[in-house]
Structure formats: C-alpha cells, structure tokens
C-alpha positions in Angstrom: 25.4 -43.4 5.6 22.9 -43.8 7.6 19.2 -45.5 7.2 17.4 -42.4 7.9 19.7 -40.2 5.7 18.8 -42.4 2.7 15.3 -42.7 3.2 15.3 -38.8 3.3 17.5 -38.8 0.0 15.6 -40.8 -1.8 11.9 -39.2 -0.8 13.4 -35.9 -1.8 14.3 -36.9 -5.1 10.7 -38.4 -5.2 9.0 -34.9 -4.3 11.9 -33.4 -7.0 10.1 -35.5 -9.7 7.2 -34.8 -8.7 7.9 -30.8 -8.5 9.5 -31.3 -11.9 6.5 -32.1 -13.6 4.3 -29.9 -12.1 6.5 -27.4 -13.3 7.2 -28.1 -16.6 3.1 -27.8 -16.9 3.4 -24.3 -15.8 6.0 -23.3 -18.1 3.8 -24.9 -20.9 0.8 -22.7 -19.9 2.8 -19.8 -19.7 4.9 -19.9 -22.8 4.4 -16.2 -23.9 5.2 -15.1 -20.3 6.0 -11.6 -19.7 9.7 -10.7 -20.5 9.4 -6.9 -19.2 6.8 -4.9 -17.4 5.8 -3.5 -20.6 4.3 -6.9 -20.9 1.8 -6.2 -18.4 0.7 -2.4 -19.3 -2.1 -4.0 -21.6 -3.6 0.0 -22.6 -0.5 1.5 -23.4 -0.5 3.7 -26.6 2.7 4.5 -28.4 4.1 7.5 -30.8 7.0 6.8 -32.6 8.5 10.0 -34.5 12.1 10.7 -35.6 13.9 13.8 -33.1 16.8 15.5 -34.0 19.3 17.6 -31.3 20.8 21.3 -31.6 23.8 20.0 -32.4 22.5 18.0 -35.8 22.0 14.2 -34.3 19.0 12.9 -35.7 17.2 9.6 -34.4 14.2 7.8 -32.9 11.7 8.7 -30.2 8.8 6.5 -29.0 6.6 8.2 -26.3 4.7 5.4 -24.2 1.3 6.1 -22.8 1.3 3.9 -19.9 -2.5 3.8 -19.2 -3.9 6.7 -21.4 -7.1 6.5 -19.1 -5.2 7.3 -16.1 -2.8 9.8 -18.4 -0.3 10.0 -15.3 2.9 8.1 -16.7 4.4 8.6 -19.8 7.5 6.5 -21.1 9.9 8.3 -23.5 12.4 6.1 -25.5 15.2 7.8 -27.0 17.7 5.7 -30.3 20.2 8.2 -31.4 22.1 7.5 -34.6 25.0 5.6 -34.1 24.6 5.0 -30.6 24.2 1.2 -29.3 22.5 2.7 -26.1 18.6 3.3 -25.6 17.6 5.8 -23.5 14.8 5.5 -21.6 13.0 8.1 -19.5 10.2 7.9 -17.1 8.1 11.1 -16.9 5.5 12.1 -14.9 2.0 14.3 -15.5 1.3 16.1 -12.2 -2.0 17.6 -13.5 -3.7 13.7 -14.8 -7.4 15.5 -15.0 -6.6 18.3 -17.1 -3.6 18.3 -19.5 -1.9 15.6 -21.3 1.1 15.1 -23.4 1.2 14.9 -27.4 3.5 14.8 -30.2 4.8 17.3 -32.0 4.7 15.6 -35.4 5.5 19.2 -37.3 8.4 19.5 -35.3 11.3 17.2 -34.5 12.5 19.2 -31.6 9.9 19.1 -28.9 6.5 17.4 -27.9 3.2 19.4 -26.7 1.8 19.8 -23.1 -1.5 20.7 -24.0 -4.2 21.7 -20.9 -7.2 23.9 -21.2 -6.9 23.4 -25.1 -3.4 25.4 -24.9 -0.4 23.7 -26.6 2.9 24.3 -25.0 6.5 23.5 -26.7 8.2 20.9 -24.5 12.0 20.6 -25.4 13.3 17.6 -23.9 16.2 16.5 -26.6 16.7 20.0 -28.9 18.1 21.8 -26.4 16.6 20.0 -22.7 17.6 17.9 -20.3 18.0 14.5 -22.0 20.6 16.3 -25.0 23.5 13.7 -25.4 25.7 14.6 -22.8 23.1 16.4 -20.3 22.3 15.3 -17.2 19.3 16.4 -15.6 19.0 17.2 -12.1 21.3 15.8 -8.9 21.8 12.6 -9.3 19.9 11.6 -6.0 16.9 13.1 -6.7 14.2 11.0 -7.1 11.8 13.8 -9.3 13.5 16.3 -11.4 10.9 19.6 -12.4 10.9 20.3 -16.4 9.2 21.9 -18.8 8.7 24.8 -16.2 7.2 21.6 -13.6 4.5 21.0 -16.6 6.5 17.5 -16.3 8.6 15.6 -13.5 11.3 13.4 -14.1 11.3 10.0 -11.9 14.7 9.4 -11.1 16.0 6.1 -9.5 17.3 6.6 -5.7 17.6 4.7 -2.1 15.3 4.7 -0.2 15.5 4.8 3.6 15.2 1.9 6.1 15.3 2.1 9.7 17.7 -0.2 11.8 15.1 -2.9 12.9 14.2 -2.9 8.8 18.0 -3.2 8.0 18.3 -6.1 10.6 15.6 -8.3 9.8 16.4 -7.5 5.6 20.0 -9.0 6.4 18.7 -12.0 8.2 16.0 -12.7 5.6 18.5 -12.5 3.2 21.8 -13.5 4.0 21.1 -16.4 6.6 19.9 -19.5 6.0 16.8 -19.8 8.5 16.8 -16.1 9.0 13.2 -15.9 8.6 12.5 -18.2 11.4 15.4 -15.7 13.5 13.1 -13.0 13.2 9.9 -14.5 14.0 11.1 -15.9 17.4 12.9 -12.6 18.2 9.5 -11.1 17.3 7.5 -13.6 19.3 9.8 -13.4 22.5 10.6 -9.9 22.4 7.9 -8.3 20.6 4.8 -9.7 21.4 3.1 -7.2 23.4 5.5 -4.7 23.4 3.1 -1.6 22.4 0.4 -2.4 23.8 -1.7 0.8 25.1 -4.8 -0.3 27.5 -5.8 3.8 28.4 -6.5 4.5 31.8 -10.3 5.1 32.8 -11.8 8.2 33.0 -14.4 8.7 35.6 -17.4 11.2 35.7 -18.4 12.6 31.8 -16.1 13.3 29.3 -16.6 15.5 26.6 -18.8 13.7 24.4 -18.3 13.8 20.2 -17.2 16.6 18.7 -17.3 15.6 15.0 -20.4 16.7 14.1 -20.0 19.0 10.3 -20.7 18.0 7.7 -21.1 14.5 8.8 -19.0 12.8 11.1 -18.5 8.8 11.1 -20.8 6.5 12.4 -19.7 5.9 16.1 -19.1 1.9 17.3 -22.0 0.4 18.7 -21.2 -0.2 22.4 -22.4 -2.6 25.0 -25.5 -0.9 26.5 -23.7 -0.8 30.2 -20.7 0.7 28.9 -21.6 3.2 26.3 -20.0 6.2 28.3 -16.9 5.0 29.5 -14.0 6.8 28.7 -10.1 6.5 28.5 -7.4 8.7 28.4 -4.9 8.2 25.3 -1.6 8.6 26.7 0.1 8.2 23.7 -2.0 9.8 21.0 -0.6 12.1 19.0 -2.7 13.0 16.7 -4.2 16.8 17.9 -7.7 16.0 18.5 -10.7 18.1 20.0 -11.6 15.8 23.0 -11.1 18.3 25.9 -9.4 17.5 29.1 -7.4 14.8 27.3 -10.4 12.0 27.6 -12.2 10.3 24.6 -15.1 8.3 25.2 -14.8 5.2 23.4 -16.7 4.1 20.0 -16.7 8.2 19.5 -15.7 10.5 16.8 -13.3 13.6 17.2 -12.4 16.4 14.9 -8.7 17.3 14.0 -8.4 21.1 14.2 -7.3 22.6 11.0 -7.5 19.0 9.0 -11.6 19.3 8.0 -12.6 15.5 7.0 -10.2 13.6 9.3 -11.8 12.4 12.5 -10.1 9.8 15.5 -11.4 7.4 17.7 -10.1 4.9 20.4 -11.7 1.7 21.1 -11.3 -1.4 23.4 -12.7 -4.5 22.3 -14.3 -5.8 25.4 -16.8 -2.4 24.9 -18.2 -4.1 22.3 -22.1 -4.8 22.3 -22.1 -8.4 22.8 -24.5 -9.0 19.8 -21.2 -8.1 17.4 -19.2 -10.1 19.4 -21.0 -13.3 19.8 -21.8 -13.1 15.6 -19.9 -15.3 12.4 -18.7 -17.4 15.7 -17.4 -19.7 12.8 -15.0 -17.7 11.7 -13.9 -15.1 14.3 -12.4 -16.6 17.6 -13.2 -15.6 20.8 -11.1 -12.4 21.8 -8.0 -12.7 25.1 -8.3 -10.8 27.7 -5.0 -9.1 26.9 -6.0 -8.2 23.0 -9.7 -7.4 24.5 -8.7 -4.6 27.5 -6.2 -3.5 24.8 -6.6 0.3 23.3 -6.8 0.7 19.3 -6.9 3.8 17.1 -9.2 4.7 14.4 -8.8 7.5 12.0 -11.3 8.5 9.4 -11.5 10.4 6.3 -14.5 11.9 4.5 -13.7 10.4 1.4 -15.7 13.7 -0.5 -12.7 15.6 0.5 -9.9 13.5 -0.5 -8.0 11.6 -3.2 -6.3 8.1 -2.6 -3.3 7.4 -4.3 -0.7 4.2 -3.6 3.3 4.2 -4.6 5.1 1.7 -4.2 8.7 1.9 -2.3 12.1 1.6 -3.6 12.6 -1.5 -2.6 9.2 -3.1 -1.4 7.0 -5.1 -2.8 9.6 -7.1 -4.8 8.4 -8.5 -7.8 10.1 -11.5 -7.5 8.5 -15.1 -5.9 7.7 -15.4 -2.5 10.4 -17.7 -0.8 7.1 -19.4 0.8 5.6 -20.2 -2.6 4.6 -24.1 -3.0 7.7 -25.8 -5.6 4.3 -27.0 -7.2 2.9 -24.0 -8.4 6.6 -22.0 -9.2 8.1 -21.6 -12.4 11.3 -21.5 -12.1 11.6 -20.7 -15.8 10.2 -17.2 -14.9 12.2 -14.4 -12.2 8.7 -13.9 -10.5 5.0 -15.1 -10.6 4.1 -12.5 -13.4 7.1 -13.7 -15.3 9.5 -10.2 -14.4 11.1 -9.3 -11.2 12.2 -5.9 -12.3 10.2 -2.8 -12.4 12.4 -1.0 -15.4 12.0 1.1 -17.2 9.3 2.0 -15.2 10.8 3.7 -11.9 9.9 2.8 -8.4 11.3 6.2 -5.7 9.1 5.3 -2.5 8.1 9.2 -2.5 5.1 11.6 -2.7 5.4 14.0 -6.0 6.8 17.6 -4.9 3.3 18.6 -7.6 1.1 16.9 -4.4 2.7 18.5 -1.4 0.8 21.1 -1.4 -2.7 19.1 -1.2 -0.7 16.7 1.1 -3.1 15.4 4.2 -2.0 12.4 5.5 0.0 9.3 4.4 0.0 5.5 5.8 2.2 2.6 5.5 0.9 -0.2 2.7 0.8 -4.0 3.1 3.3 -7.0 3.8 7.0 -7.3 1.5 6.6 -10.2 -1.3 8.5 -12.1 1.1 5.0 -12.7 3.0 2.8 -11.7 0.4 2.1 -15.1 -0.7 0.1 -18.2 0.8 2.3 -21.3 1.8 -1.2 -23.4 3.2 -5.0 -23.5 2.2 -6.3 -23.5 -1.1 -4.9 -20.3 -2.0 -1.4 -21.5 -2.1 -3.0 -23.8 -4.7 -3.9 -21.3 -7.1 -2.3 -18.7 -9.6 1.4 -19.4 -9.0 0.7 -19.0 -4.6 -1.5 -15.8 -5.2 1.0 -13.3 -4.8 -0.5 -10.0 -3.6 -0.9 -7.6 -6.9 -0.4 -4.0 -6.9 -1.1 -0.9 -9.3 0.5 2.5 -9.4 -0.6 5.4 -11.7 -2.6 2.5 -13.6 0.8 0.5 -14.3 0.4 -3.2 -13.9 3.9 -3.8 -11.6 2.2 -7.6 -10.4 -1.5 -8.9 -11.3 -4.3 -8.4 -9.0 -5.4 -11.9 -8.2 -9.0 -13.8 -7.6 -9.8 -14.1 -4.0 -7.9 -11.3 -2.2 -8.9 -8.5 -0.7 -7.9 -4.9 -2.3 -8.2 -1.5 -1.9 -9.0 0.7 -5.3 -8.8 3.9 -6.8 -10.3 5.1 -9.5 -9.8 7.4 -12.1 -13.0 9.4 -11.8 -11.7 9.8 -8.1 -13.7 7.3 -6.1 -12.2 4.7 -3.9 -13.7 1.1 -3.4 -12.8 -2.2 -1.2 -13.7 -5.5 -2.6 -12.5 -9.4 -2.9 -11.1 -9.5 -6.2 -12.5 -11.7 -9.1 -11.8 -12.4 -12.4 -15.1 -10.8 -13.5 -13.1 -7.8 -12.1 -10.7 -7.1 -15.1 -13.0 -5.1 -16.6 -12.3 -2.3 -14.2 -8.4 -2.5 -15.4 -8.8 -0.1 -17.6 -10.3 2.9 -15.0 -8.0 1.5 -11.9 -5.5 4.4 -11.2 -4.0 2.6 -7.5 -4.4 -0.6 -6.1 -3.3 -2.9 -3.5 -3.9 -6.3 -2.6 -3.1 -7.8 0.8 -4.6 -11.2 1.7 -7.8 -11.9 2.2 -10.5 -10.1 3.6 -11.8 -9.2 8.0 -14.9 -8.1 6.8 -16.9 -9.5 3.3 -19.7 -9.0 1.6 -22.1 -12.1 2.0 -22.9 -13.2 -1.9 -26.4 -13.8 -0.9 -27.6 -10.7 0.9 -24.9 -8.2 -0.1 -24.5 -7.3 4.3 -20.9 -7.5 5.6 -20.1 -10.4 7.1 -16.8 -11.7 9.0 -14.0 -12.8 6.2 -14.7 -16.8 6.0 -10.8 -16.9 7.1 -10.3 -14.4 9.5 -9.7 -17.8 11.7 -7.8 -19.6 10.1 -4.1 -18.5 10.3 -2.4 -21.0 7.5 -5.8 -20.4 4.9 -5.5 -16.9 5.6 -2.2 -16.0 5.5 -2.2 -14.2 9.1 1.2 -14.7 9.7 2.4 -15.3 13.9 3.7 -17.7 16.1 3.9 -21.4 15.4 0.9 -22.1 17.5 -1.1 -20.0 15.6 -2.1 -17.8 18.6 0.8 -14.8 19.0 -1.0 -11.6 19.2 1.1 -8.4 18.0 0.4 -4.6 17.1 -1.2 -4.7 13.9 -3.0 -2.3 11.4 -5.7 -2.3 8.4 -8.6 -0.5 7.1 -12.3 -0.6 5.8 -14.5 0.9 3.8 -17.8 2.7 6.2 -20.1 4.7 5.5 -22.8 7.3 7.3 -25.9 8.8 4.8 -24.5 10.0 1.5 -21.0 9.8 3.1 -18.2 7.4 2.4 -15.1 7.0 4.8 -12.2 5.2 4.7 -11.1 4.2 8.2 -7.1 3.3 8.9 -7.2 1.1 12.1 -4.1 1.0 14.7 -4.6 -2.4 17.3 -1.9 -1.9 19.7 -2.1 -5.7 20.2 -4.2 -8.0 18.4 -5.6 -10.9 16.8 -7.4 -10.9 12.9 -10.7 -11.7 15.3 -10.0 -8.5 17.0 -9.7 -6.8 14.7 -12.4 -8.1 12.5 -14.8 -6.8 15.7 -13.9 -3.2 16.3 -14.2 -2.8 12.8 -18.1 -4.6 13.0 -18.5 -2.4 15.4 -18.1 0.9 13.6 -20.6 -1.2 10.9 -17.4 -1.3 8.4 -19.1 -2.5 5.2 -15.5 -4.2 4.3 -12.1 -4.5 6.0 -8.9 -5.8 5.0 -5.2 -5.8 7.4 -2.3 -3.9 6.2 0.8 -5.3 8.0 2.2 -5.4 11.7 5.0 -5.3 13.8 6.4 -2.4 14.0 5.6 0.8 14.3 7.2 1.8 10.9 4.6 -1.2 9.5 1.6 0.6 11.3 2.5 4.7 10.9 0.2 7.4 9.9 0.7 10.8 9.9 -1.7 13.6 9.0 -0.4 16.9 7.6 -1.8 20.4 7.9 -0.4 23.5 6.5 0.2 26.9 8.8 1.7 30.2 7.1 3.0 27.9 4.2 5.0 25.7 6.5 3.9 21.8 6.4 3.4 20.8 10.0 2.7 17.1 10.7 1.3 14.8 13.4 1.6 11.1 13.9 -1.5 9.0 15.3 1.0 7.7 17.6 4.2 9.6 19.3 6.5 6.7 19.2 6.1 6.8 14.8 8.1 10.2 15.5 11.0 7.7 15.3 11.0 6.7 12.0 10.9 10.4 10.4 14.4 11.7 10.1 15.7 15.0 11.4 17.4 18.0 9.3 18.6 21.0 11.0 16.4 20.2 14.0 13.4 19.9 12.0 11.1 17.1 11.1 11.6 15.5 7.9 8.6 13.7 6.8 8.9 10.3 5.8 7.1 9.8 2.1 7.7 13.4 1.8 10.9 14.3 2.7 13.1 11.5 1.1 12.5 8.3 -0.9 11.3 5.0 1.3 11.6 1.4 0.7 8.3 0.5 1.9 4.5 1.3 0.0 2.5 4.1 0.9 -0.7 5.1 0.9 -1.5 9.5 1.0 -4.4 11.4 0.6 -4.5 14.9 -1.0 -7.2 17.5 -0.5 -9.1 18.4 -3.2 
C-alpha cells in the first residue's frame, strides 16, 4: 500500500470523526423530528366520528383539515372493524372561498358539503366510492369527481418525463459521477445552444400596444437606443406587435388573453446607469449573453390567481446529495426528518375544477438534487438550506431563512420576499409557496429600494449552479415582482443565454421591485404557455415554439402538459378570476 493511499485513509477516518460528532449534535437537537408529513401540517384540525357501511360494517373515520385557513385539502382516515388495514384518502375542495366540508355527527353514513349556508349529504363509505371493495375511478387517474364534483379525489399516478429528463435522471442516479456526466455534456454541448439574438429592424416599428387598463412599466433603455427594434423569430406567443417587430424594453397585448402582456429585451439596450449600478455584486455582462434576445411575459396580477403543485416526482423530499456531511442527519430520510409525501398525494397536474379559468402555466424551480448549498455560509445553516415548498397550505419541506420565495396567499394576493424567521407568522395564511435560492433583485434593509441580490456574483455562495470556472452561461428563466400605479405584475423572464448578472439587469431595467431564478437548461426547465378559450375548445400558445416539444400529441391534437396528464416536475398556473 502505498504512502499516499494511507495518508488518504487515515485523513478520511479523521474527517469521519469529525462528521460523526457533528452529527450526533444534530440528532440531539432534533430528537422529536418529524416521522410523517403530518408532522409538519402544524393547523390541521381533526374529526373523529364512528361510520358504518350499507352492508352493516361499522368503524372509525377521522377527517383531517390540512390548513383549515386555506380549506383546500382534506385528509379522510378510514379503520374498519376487523380490518388491519387503514385507509387513507386524499380529497380535494375545488371551491376553497366558498364551501367547506363538515361532519355529519347525526349521521354515520355521510359528511356535509356545506356552501352558501346549504348542507349537502356526501356519501363516501354508506354506499360511495371508498365502500370495502369499491374502487373509485381508473386507476391512472390522478383526480377522481365525487359527490357530483362537490369533491375530487387525488389519486397517485406517473408523471411524464421527456427523454433528455429520463437521461440525466438515470445518470444522477444510477452512476457513480453521473452528476459530473451531465454537467460537462451540458457545458460542451449545451452551452449556447438556444440562444436567440433577433435580427434588427430598421425604420419604426409599431410602438406599444398594451395600453388598457394599465400595461407594465416598459425597461428603461439607453437614450441612443430607445427605438431599436428586433424581430422575434422564434416567439410564439400571439402578440399584437404588427409586421412581426417589437421594439425592445416594450409592452404588447395577447389577443383574447386580457392581463398578459410580452416583451423582448437585449441586455446591451440597457441605460448604462442600471448597468454600471451594485458593481459589487453584479459582474460585468459578455458580449455573447449581452447581444443575446430574452423574453418577458407579464400578468396583471388583479386578474389572476397564483397557485404552485408540486410534480410527481420533483422536488424530492429527501437530502440533497450536495449537502455538507456536517450539517446531515443521517438519522433522518431528509432535512425535515420525512422523505415521503404520504398520505398526502403529489399528481404533477392542474385540477379538471381549474381548467376552465386556466391562463397560463410555467415550470417551478431546481430538483432537491440542486436545491441545496454545497459552499458559503448557507451550506452552514439549517441542515444545507434546502429549498421549502407549500401546496394548498401543506408544509411538504420548511421554508427556510435567507432564500428567496414566491407566495400566495389566501386572500388571493401574491408577494416575493427573502424569507426570515420573523416570517412564520404568515404560515398560517400561505396557500402556495416556493423557494429557490437566493434572491437577483432585494430589498435594501435600510431604504426599502431594490437593490442587486448581495450574491448574484458569487456562484458557490449563491448556489448558481455552471461550469467549473464559474463562468458557463446557459438559457435560464426566473421572475419578479413589478409594479406600475395601483398595479401589481408578476413578470416570468426567458434569457436565451445568460448569466445571474444578466439577468439581475433586464429585470432592473423593467424597475422589478424583486426577482428570483427559476431553473435552466432546457426548455422543459424554462416553458410557459398561456391558454385561451375559443367556442369551448382550450387553445394554447408557448412563449417559445421549440416548448411545443415537450407537450404530447393525442389524435393529432395538443395535449397540454400540466393539463393534460400528470408531470414530474413543479408548476406554477394562473386562473382567471
């Protein structure tokens, strides 16, 4: 054996010690750690009542409230006599605002829907779908109507992946070093590869046409440039711009989709005021990422509610594989002490209740793979920060200090902010949220004004992810908070190839009050599609041709992804109200 092998044997089983203790002081501080995700739902409400079946079985039910604030999930728990088996049942509320479920405690056989101060009989076990023996629905539906659609069934289902997403899954997962596979395929292959520069438009395009009831506020431009124009070769959302030119920093309309406006941008347009600003955090731009042709999309937030769902699949809830042996407990499956969503169900789908307000839907953040910090101080704290994320006010991981999130809220309204601990107070009124590193643009603690994340430059601290010299550029997405006279908008950004610094200034330059990145890649990372309804028939547009890809095709029509069949990846949609 040689020298170096034993020196390396013998520091390793130093850092082991080391790791060891460190670890053994996390288990001690987190003795009564979760042991189910009912661990983490800290307002749920439960009704236990004894049931009894058509047939003469009597037993136990105990309905769950998950977040009686939110009054969108509902847990039913079903212990029939002298069987070992508990059944357990997710159900969801499609009408949240306005009707809510209750318990029938005259009456063994069904619970209430009650809305509008009416009280409905709900049979679910006298003579309904969860009778001994019934089984409701097909099996690979992922919502099942009942109760004449007063209440869905969530059922457990696949959800799809494309073949890149199988790919890099199996090399993740099944190969050792896989990880580092993927990121020099995406580094040699990848980089660059949908990058959209828009050819220039000479003489005067049409100018904005978003003008009711408010559009946007419109980037601020450098003074010799204001005008120029580009022509978006491969937008496909339908915009009103007129000769196929947009001028750049500009708002258009969508016809038929009131609310939702798009804009292209090139960096190097910006007014040089933004871009010579927080010069110690944002780098200076390349001339590739700079000449290089983003997307913006807005939405009147007046007009729309935000929801989140999480995929089949992704985010995990287990630990990231990058998490620091120093802060991981190995006596837990995953950093909030769970790494399984049941009984709660995860199917990566829009509610059949919602398609009819449907207006657009967008991809969420990174896997739990990357969703952690390996470097910087974060990495330090709270198990490696994992990214936390709530659907329908259900807790499935802990929103942690220091990250930046996006939030819904029961009342409707949407905010951005950096996450504190002050901040559980809002728990009980959250209805979505999703974390995803740390913030582009900030709020300065002094002032209040919007300010460049104090990380955006620093790819380790920040949790960036790229190449190993800290400098790959790649098409990337995120979103920020803006907002124009008593309007708020929440603007989805596409970068066909960038930088966090790039982004960071396009969106200073449509004066984003905060901003935070969503995840990158791919254009099955980055897709957003906007919906609009003609004659009854749902007919959808992607703010890129090439997403067309990753919807799938039945009988030679379009099957929305979200929509149309369960996915393993987060989502974000909007519905009209």
């Amino acid at each position: 054996m040689t020298m170096l092998r034993w020196r390396c044997i013998v520091a390793l089983c130093a850092v082991a010690v080391i790791a060891s203790s460190l670890r053994q002081l996390v288990v001690d501080a987190h003795a009564a750690a979760p042991v189910t995700i009912l661990d983490l739902l800290p307002y749920q409400r439960m009704h236990t009542f004894s049931i009894a079946s058509r047939e003469g079985r009597t037993g136990t039910a105990t309905l769950i409230e998950v977040n009686p604030n939110v009054n969108a999930w509902y847990l039913l728990r079903l212990s029939w006599k002298n069987d070992p088996v508990t059944h357990w049942y997710h159900l969801e509320n499609p009408r949240p605002r306005t009707a809510r479920i209750e318990v029938a405690n005259d009456d063994a056989s069904h619970v209430r829907l009650v809305e509008s101060g009416v009280a409905e009989n709900c049979d679910l076990w006298w003579d309904g779908p969860f009778n001994p023996g019934h089984h409701p629905g097909p099996a690979d539906a992922p919502f099942v109507p009942l109760c004449n659609e007063a209440l869905y069934l969530r059922r457990m289902t696949s959800g799809s992946y494309t073949q890149l997403e199988r790919a890099t899954n199996f090399l993740r997962d099944h190969v050792w070093g896989g990880d580092r596979i993927v990121t020099f395929v995406r580094k040699e292959l990848f980089a660059d590869a949908y990058v959209e520069h828009g050819a220039p438009v000479a003489g005067n395009p049409l100018s904005s046409t978003a003008t009711l009831p408010a559009p946007p506020r419109s980037a601020v431009l450098d003074a010799q440039i204001k005008n120029a124009a580009v022509v978006p070769d491969h937008l496909g959302l339908d915009a009103r711009i007129g000769g196929n030119t947009m001028r750049l920093g500009q708002w258009y309309d969508l016809p038929h989709a009131p609310g939702i406006f798009v804009s292209a941008m090139r960096p190097d347009a910006i007014a040089s005021g933004i871009l010579q600003s927080d010069r110690a955090h944002v780098n200076s731009l390349d001339a590739v990422e700079a000449a290089a042709l983003d997307y913006l999309v807005a939405f009147d937030l007046s007009q729309f509610d935000l929801g989140f769902a999480l995929g089949t699949d992704h985010p995990r809830l287990d630990w990231a594989p990058r998490v620091l042996d120093s802060v991981r407990d190995t006596a837990m499956p995953g950093p909030d002490g769970i790494d399984s969503s049941a009984p709660l169900v995860r199917n990566g789908t829009v509610s059949p209740a919602a398609l009819a307000q449907i207006a657009a839907t967008f991809t969420g953040g990174f896997k739990r793979e990357h969703g952690a910090f390996r470097r910087g101080p974060l990495s330090q704290r709270n198990g490696g920060s994992h990214y936390g994320f709530i659907e329908q006010g259900a807790v499935f991981s802990r929103l942690q200090p220091g990250l930046a999130t996006l939030l819904s809220f029961n009342d409707g309204s949407v905010a951005m902010k950096t996450w504190t601990t002050e901040d559980a107070a809002l728990l009980p009124r959250i209805t979505h949220a999703r974390q995803n590193g740390v913030p582009l643009i900030d709020s300065d603690p002094v002032s209040g004004n919007p300010i460049a994340g104090a990380l955006v430059n620093q790819w380790g601290a920040g949790n960036w992810s790229g190449s190993a010299d800290e400098k790959q550029r790649t098409l990337r997405a995120g979103v920020c908070m803006q907002r124009n006279g008593n309007h708020d908008f929440l603007v989805y950004g596409y970068f066909s190839t960038a930088t966090p610094s790039a982004m960071t200034r396009v969106f200073q330059s449509y004066g984003c009050s905060y901003a935070m990145h969503l995840d990158m890649n791919a254009l099955e990372h980055t897709y957003l599609a906007v919906y609009t309804h003609d004659e009854g028939k749902l007919v959808m547009q992607h703010l890129v041709q090439g997403m067309a890809v990753v919807d799938r095709n039945v009988r030679g029509e379009a099957a929305p992804r979200f929509l149309a069949y369960p996915d393993n990846r987060d989502f974000f949609y909007l519905l009209r109200r």
